[in-house]
Backbone bond lengths (Angstrom), bond angles and torsions (degrees), N, CA, C in turn:
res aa  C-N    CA-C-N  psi(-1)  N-CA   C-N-CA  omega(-1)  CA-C   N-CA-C  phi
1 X - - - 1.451 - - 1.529 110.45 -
2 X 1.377 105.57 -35.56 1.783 95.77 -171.26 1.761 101.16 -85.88
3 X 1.200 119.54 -7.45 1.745 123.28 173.81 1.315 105.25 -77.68
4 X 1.668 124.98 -11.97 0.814 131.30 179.57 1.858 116.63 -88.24
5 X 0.895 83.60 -43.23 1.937 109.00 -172.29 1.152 88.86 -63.19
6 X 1.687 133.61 -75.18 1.457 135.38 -143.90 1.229 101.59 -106.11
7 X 1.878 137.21 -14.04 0.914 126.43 -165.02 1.372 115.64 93.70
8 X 1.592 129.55 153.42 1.291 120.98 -167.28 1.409 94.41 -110.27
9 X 1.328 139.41 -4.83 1.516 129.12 167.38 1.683 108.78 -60.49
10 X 1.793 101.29 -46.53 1.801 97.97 177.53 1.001 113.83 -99.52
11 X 1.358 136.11 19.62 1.464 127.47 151.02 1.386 97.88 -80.76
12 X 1.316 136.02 -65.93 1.411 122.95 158.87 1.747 123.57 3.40
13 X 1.096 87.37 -63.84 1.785 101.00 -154.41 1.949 86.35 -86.07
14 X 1.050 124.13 -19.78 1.576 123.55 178.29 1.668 98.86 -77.42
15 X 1.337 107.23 -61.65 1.515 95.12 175.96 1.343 114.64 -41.01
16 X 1.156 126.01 -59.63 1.295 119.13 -163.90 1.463 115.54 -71.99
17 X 1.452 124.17 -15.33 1.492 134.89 -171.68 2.067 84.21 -73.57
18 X 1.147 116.43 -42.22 1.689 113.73 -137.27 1.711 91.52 -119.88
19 X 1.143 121.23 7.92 1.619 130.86 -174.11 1.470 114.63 33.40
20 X 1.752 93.82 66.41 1.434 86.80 -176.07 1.625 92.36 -106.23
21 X 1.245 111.69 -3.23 2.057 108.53 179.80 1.278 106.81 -32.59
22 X 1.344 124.84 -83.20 1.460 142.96 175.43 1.318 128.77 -14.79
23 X 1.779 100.60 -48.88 1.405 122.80 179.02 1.170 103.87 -88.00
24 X 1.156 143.15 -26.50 1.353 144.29 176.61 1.754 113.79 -61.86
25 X 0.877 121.20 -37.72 1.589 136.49 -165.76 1.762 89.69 -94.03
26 X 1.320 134.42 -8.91 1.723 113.09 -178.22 1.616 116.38 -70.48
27 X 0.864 86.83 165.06 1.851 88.65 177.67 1.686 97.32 -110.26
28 X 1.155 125.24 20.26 1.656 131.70 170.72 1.504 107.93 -108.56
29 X 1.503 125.88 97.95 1.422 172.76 -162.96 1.914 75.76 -49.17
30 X 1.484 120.22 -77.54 1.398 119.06 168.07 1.876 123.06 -11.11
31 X 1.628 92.19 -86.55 1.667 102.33 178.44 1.872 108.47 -53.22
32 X 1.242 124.54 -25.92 1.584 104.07 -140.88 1.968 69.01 -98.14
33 X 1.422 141.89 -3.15 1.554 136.31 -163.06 1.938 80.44 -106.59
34 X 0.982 130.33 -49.19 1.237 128.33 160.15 1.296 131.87 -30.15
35 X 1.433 107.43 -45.51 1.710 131.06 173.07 1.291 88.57 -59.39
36 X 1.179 119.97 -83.54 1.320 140.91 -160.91 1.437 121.51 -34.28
37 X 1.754 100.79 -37.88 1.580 101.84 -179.35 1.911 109.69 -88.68
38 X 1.570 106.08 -25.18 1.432 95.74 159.32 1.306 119.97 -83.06
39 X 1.094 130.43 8.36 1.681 110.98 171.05 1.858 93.58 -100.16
40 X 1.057 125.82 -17.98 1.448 116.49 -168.58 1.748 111.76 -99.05
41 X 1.274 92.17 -23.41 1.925 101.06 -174.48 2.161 90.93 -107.11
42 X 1.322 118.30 -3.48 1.378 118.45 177.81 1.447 92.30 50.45
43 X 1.204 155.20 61.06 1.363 148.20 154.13 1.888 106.32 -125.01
44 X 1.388 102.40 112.33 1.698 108.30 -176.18 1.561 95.23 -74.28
45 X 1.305 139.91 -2.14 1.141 141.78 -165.55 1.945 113.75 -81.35
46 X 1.568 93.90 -34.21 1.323 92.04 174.02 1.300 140.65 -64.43
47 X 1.342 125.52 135.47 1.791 143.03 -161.47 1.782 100.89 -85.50
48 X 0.932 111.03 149.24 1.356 112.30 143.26 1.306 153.68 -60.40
49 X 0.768 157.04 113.46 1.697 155.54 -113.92 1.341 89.59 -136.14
50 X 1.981 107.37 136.20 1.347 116.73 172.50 1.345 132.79 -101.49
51 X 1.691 98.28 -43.20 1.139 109.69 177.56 1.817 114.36 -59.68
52 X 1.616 111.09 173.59 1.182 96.51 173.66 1.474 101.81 -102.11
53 X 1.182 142.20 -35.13 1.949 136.75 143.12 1.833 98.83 -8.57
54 X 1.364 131.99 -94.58 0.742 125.45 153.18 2.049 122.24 9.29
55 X 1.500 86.22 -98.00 1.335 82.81 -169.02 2.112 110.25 -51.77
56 X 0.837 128.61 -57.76 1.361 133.13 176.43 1.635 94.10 -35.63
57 X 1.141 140.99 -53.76 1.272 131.88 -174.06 2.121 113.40 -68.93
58 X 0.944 90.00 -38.06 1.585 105.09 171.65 1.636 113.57 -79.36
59 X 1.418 110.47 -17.74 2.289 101.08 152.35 1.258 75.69 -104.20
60 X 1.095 175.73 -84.68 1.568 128.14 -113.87 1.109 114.97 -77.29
61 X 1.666 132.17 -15.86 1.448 146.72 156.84 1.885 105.29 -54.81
62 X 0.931 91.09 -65.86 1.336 101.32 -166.27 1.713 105.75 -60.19
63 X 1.172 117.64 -44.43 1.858 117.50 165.16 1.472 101.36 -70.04
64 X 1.202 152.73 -61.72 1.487 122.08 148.69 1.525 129.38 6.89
65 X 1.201 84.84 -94.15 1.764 115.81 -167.02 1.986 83.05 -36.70
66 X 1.651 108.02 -68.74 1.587 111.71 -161.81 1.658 124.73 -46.65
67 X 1.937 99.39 -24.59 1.510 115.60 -175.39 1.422 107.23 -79.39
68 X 2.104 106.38 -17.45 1.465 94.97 173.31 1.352 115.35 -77.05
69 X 1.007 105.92 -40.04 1.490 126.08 -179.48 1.417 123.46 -39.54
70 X 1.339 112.24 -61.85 1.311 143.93 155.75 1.491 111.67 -55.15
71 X 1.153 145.06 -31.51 1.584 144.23 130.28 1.178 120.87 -27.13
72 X 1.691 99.78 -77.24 1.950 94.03 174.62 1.292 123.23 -71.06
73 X 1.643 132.84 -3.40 1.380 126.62 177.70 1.615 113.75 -74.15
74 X 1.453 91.88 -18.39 1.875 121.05 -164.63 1.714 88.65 -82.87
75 X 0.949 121.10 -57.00 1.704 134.07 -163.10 1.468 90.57 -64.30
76 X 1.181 115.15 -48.45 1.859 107.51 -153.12 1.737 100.26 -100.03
77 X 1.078 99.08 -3.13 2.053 98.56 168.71 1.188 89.94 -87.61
78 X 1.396 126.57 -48.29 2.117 108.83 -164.11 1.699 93.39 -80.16
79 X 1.383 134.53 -4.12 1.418 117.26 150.88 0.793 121.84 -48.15
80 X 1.270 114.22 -76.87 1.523 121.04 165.14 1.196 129.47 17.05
81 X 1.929 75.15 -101.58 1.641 102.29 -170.37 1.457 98.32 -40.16
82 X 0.978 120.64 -42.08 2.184 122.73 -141.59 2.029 80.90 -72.43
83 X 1.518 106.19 -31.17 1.396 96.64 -156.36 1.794 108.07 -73.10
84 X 1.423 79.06 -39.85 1.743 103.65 -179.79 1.675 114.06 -40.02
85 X 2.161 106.37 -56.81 1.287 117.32 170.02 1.641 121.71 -32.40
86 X 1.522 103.17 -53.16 1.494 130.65 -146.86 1.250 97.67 -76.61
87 X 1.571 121.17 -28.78 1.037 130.69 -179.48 1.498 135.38 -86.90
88 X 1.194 83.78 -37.77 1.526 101.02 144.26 1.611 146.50 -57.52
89 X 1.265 101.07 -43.52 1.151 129.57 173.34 1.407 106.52 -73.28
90 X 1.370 147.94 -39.95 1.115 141.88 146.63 1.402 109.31 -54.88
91 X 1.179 126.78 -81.03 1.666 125.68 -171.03 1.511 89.12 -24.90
92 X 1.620 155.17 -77.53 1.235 137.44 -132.06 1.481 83.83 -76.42
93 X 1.396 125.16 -58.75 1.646 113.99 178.58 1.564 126.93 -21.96
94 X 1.437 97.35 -41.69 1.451 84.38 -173.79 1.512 121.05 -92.57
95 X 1.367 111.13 -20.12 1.455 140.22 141.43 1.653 104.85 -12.51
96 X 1.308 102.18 -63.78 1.462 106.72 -164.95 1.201 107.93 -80.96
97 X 1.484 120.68 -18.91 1.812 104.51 -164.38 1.669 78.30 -96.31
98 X 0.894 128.82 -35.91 1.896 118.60 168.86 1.124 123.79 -29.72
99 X 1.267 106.78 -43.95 1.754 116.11 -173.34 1.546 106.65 -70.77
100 X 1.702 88.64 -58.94 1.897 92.84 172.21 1.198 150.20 -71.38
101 X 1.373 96.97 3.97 1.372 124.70 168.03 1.699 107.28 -101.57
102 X 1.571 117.94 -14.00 1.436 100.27 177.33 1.803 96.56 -111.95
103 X 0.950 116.85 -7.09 2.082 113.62 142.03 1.274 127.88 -83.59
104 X 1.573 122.74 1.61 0.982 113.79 137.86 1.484 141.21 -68.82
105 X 1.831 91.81 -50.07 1.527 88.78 175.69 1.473 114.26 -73.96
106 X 1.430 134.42 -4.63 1.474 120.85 169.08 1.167 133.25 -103.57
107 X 1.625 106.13 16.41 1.683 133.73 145.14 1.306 95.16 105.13
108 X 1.907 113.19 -1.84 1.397 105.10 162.01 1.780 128.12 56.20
109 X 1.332 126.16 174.72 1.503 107.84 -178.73 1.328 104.79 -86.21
110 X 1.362 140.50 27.64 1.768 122.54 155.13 1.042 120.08 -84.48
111 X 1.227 125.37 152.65 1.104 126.68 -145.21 1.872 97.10 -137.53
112 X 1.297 127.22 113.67 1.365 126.29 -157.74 2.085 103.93 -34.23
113 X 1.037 92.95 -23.35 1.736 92.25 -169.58 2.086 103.05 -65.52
114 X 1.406 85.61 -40.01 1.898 101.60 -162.70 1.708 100.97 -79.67
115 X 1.613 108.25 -17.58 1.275 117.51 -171.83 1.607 94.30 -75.37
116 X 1.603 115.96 -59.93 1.158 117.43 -174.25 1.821 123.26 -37.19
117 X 1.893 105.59 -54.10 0.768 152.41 154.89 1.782 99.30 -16.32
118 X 1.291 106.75 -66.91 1.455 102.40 -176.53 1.663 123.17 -77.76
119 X 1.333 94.07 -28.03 1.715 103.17 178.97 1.721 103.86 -49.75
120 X 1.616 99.47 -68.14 1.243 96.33 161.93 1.825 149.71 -35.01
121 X 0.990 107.07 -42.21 1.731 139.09 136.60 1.593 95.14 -10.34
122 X 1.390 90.45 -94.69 1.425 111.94 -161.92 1.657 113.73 -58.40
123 X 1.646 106.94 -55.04 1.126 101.98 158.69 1.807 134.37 -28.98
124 X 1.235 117.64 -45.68 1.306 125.89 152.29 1.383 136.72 -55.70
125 X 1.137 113.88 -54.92 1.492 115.16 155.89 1.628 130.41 -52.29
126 X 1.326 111.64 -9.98 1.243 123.90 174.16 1.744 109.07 -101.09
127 X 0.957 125.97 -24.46 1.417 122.17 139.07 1.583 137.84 -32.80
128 X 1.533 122.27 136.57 1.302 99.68 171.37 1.684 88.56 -157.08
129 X 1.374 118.59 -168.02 1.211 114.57 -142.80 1.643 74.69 -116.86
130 X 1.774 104.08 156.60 1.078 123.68 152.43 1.451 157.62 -52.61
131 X 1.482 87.34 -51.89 1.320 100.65 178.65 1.616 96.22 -146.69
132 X 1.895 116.14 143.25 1.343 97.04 178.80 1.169 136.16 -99.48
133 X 1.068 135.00 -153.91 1.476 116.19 -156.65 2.146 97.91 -82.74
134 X 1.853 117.62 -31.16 1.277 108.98 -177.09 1.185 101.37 -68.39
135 X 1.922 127.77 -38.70 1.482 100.63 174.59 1.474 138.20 -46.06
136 X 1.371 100.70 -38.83 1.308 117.34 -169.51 2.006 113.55 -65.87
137 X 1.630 113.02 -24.16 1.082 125.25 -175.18 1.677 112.36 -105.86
138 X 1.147 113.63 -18.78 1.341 121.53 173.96 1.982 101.49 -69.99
139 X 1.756 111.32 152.95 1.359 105.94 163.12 1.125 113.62 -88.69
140 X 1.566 94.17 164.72 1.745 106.82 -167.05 1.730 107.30 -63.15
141 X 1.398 92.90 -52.46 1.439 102.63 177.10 1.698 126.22 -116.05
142 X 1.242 125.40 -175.63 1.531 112.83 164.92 1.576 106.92 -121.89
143 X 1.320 98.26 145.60 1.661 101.98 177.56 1.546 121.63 -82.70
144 X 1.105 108.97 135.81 1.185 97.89 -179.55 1.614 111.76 -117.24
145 X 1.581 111.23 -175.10 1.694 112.57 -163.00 1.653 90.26 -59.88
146 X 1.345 111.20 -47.96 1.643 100.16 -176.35 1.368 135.05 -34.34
147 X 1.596 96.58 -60.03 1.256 126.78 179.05 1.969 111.40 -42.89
148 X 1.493 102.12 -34.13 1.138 108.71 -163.94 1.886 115.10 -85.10
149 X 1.617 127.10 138.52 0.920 109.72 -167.73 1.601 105.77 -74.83
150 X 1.711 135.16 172.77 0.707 147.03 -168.88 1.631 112.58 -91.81
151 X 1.507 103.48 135.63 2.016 102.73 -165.39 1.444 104.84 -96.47
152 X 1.431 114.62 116.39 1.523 131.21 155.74 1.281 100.05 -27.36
153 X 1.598 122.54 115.31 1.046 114.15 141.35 1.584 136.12 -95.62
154 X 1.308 86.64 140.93 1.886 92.28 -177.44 1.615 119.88 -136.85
């Protein structure tokens, strides 16, 4: 599992940083749980443990220590990837304004007529209306009793 986590080139190069090679290859259940806790805690400092209290406390460290491990290997691959996407996703971006920037400068397929054509386009779309159509149908003002002339009665 941990050749898995870090890779077996730097578990390699960890054994040998923390001299766990040696201890790794015993057929004594002791040394090779010993190996194990210096290649995973990286400390060449660690002893071997006799008791079996002891040892049971030294894998439950060590399955610890590996679930952290195995946490952040999990965290920093979906970095990655997310970074990898993002990166990608720009690289074709810029890809594209490359292209259209090198059909621009070689006058590209417009054609001065279609060029005109678009100014106009745009020109329009940059337009907008004044007033809208409820202003325009609503009255200006409201009448009131004042306003109104007075009815002959008959």
């Amino acid at each position: 599992m941990l050749a898995g986590v870090v890779g077996p080139e730097k578990l390699v190069l960890r054994a040998g940083k923390v001299n766990a090679l040696k201890v790794m290859r015993s057929t004594n259940l002791p040394d090779r749980l010993c190996a194990l806790q210096r290649l995973v805690f990286e400390d060449p400092t660690r002893e071997r443990v006799h008791s079996r209290a002891e040892q049971r406390k030294a894998i439950a460290d060590v399955e610890e220590a590996m679930a952290d491990l195995m946490a952040q290997k999990s965290v920093e691959d979906a970095i990655e990837r997310k970074i990898g996407a993002k990166m990608n996703e720009r690289h074709q971006e810029y890809l594209k304004d490359l292209k259209m920037e090198a059909l621009r400068e070689d006058g590209g397929p417009e054609t001065t007529g279609t060029q005109a054509k678009l100014e106009e386009l745009e020109a329009l779309s940059q337009r907008s209306l004044a007033a809208t159509a409820l202003q325009q149908l609503r009255p200006r003002r409201c009448a009131t009793s004042s306003d109104r002339k007075p009815r002959s009665r008959r």
